[in-house]
C-alpha positions in Angstrom: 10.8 12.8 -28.7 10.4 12.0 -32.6 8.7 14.5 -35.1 6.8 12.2 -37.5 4.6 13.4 -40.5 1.1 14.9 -40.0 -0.3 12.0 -41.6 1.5 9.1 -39.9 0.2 11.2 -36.4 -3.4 11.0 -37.3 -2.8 7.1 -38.2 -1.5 6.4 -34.7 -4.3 8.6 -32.8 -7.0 6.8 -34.9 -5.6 3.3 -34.1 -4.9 4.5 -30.3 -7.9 5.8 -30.3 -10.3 2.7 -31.8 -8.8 0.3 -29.2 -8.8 2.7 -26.7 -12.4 3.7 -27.2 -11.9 7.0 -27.5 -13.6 9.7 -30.3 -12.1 10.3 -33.4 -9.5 13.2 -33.5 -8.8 13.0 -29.9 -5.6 13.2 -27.7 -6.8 12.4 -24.6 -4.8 9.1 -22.3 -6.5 8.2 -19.5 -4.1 5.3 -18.4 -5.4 4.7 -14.9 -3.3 5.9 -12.0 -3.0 4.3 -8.7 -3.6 5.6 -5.6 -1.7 5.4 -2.1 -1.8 2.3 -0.1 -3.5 3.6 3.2 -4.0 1.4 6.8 -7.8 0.5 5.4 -5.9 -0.6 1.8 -4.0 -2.7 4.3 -6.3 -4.2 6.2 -8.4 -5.0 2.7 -5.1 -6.7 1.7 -4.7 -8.6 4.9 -8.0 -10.4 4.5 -8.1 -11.3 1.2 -4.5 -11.7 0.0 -5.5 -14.2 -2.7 -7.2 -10.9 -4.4 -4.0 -9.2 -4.9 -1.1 -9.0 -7.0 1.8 -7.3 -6.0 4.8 -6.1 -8.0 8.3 -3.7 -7.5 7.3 0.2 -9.1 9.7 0.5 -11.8 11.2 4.0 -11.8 10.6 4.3 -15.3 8.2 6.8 -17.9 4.9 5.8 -18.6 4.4 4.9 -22.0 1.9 2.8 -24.2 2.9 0.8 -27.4 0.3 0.5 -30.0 1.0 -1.9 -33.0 -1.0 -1.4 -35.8 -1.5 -1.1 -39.8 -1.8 1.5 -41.8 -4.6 1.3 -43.9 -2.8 4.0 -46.8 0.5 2.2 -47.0 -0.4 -1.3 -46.0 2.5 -1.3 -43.8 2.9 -2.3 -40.0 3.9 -0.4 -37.4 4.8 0.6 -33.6 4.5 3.8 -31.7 5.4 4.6 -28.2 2.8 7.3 -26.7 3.4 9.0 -23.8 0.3 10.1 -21.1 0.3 13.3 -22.3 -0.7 12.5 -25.5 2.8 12.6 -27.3 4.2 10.3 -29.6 7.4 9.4 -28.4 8.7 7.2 -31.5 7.0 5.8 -34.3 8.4 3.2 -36.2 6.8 1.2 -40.2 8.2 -1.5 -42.0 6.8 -3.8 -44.9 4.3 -6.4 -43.8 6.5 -9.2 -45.0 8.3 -9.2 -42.1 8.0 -12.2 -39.7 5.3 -11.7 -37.5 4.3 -8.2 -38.3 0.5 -8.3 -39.1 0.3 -11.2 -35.8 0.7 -7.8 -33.6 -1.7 -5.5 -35.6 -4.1 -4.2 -32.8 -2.6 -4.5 -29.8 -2.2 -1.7 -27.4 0.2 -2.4 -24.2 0.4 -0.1 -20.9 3.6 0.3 -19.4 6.9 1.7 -18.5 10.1 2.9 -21.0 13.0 2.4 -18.4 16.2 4.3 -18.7 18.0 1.7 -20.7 15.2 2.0 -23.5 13.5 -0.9 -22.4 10.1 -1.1 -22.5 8.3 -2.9 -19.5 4.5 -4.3 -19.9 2.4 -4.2 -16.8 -1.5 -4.3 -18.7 -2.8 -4.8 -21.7 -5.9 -2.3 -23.2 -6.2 -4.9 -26.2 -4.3 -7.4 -28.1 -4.0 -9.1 -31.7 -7.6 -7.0 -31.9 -9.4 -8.6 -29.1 -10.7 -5.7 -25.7 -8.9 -6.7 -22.8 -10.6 -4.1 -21.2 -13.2 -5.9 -19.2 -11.0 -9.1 -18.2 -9.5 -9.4 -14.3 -5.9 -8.2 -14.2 -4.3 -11.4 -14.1 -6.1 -12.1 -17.7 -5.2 -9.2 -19.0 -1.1 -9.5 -17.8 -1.3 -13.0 -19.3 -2.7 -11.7 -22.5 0.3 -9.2 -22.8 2.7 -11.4 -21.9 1.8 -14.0 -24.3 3.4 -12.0 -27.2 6.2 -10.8 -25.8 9.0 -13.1 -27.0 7.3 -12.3 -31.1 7.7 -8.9 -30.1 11.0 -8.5 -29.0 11.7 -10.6 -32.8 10.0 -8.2 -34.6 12.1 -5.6 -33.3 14.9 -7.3 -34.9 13.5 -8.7 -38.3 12.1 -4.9 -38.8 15.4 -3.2 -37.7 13.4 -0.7 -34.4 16.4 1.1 -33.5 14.1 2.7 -30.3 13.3 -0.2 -28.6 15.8 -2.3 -26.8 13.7 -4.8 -25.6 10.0 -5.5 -24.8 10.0 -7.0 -20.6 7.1 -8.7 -18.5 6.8 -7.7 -15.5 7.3 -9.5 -12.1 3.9 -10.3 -9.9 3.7 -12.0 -7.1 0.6 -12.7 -4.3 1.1 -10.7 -1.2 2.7 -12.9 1.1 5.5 -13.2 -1.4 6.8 -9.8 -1.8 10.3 -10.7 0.0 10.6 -12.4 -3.2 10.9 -9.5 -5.2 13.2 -7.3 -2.4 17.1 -8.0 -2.3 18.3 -8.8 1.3 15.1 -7.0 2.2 15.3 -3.9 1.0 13.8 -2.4 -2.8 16.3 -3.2 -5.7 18.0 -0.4 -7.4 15.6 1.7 -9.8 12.6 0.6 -8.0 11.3 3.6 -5.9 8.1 1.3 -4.2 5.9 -1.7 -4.7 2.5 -1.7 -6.6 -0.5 -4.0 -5.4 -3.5 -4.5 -7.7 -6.9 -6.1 -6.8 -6.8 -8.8 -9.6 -11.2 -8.9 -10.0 -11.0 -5.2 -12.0 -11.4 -4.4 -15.3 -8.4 -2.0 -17.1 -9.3 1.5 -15.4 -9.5 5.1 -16.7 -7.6 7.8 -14.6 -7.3 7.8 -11.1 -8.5 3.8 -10.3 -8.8 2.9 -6.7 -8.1 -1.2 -7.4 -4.4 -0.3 -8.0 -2.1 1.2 -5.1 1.1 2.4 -4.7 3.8 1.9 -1.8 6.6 4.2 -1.4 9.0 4.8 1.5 8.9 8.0 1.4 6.0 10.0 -0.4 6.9 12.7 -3.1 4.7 15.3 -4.9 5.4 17.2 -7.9 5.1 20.9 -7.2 5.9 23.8 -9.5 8.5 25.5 -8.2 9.1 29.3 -8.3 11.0 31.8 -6.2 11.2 29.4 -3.7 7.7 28.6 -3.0 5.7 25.8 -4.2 2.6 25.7 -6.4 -0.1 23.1 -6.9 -3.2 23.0 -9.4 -6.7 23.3 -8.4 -10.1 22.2 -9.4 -9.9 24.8 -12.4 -6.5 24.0 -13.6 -4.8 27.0 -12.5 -1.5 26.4 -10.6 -2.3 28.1 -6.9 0.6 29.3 -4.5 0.8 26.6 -1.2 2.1 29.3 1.3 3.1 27.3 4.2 5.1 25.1 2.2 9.3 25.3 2.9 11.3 24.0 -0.1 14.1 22.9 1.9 17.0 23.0 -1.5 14.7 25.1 -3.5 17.9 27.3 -5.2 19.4 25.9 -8.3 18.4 25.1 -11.7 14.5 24.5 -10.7 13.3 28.2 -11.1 9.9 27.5 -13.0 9.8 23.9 -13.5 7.6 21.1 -12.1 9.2 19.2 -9.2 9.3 16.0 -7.3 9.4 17.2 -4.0 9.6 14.3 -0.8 7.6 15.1 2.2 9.8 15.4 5.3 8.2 13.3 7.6 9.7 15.9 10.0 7.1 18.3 9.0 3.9 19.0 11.7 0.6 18.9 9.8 -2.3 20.5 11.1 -5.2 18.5 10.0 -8.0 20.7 10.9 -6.5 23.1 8.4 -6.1 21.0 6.1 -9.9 19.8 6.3 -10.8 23.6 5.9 -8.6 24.6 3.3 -6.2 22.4 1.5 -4.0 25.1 0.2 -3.2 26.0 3.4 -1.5 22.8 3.8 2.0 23.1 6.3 4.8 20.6 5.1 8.4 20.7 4.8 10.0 19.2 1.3 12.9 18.6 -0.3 13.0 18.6 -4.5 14.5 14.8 -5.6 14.3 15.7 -9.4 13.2 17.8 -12.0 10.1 16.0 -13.8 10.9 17.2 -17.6 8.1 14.9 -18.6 5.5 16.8 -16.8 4.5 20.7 -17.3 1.9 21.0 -14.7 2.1 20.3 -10.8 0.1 17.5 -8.9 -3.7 18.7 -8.1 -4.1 19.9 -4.5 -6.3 16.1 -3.6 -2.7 14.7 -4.5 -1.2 16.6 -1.7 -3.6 16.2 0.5 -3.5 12.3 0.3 -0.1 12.2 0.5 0.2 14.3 3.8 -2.2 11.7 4.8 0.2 9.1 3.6 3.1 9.9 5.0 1.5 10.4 8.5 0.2 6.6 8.0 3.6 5.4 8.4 2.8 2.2 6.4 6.9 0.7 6.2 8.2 -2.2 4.1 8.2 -4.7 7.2 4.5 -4.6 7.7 4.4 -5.4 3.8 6.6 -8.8 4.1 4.8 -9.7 6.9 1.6 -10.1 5.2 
């Protein structure tokens, strides 16, 4: 993570924030999340499957890159913010490089892969115009359309962060084979993504974009070998009946993600009446260093439901 000026901060918060539409002085991202694909997502899916766009989850950090100008300086710039509210890089060159005030106002949402390359999968505005309100497909084609200028103006301007600017893959349901190799999910893809193309660009927790996974993780604070979740009130709150199957080792204090063994019995009615009481069996994957506060007990609690759906990869290609 890059410590940049005071000043150069508040530049990159008040252009997130005016394409965004967000108050002045905030530090707020509400990037919308998606939700679990459940049997009803499915059957939605199944009988309109021209509505949806489907894509591989990348396995990547969620990021969003803001070009803009600053108005002291004159100069252009790019800045990589994370969903916490943190700016990851921030980079400003002279606006007489190629290209450079084309890009002023856009505001990308996507992924910073493991390689350092960025991958676009929405656009919140670009070259000034709201993307906001269009369809999805509109809004990827808007993002998309710059992409190539981009990756150039990474060059011309000398960004040592950013190896590459990528679009990302969609396909209509009944083509996901296309994106699997030999059937099963390429390498650092963990899941596909499905997004009803008639919705606007969400805020938070948005219901027109789902996730499938083949196995469903949580991220759970982990201490002493039990696990803690967050409640209504944001305090983190002990889950009892929850085994950490490898809890020893270097994850003493820090927020998990933690797969649910689809071994593991779960009593629904106790669930209904008190999710904290919630019986699974987990294993921790990974430490999430990009995250300092577990998943909020709803997570949970759909995810149980999740993995009890059962929803595999074959039912997918065959739609």
């Amino acid at each position: 993570m890059q410590t940049i000026p005071k000043d150069e901060e508040i530049e990159v918060f008040e252009s997130f924030n005016e394409l965004y539409g967000l108050p002045y002085g905030s530090r707020y991202v509400p990037a919308p999340l998606p939700v679990s694909l459940t049997r009803n997502g499915l059957c939605e899916i199944r009988r309109s499957p021209g509505n949806y766009l489907c894509s591989l989850k990348n396995d990547g950090e969620r990021h969003l890159l803001l070009f803009s100008n600053s108005e002291k300086t004159d100069q252009n710039f790019v800045a990589l913010i994370t969903r916490k509210g943190h700016i990851n890089f921030c980079a400003f060159w002279d606006p007489d490089v190629a290209d450079g005030p084309l890009l002023d106002g856009t505001l990308l949402d996507g992924e910073l892969m493991k390689d350092g390359s960025f991958v676009v999968f929405d656009s919140v505005a670009v070259t000034g115009y709201d993307c906001k309100p269009l369809v999805f497909s509109k809004r990827l084609d808007a993002a998309t359309k710059y992409v190539e200028k981009m990756n150039k103006l990474f060059r011309l301007a000398n960004v040592k962060n950013m190896n590459a600017v990528r679009a990302k893959k969609w396909v209509h349901p009944h083509k996901i084979r296309s994106l699997l190799q030999r059937g099963v999910l390429p390498e650092h893809n963990d899941g596909l993504i499905i997004v009803h193309d008639n919705s606007p660009y969400g805020r938070n927790r948005t219901h027109s974009i789902m996730k499938w996974k083949p196995s469903h993780t949580v991220d759970l604070l982990v201490k002493q070998n039990q696990a803690f979740t967050q409640s209504d009130s944001g305090k983190v709150v002990l889950m009892k009946n929850v085994e950490v199957v490898n809890a020893d080792g270097p994850h003493e204090g820090k927020v998990c993600e933690c797969e649910i063994l689809r071994a593991s019995v779960f009593d629904f009615d106790k669930l209904r009446e008190n999710p904290y009481e919630a019986s699974f069996r987990c294993h921790i994957k990974c430490i999430r260093s990009d995250k300092c506060q577990p998943n909020h007990v709803s997570t949970i609690t759909r995810s149980i439901h999740s993995t009890r759906e059962n929803i595999t990869l074959h039912e997918l290609m065959s739609l």
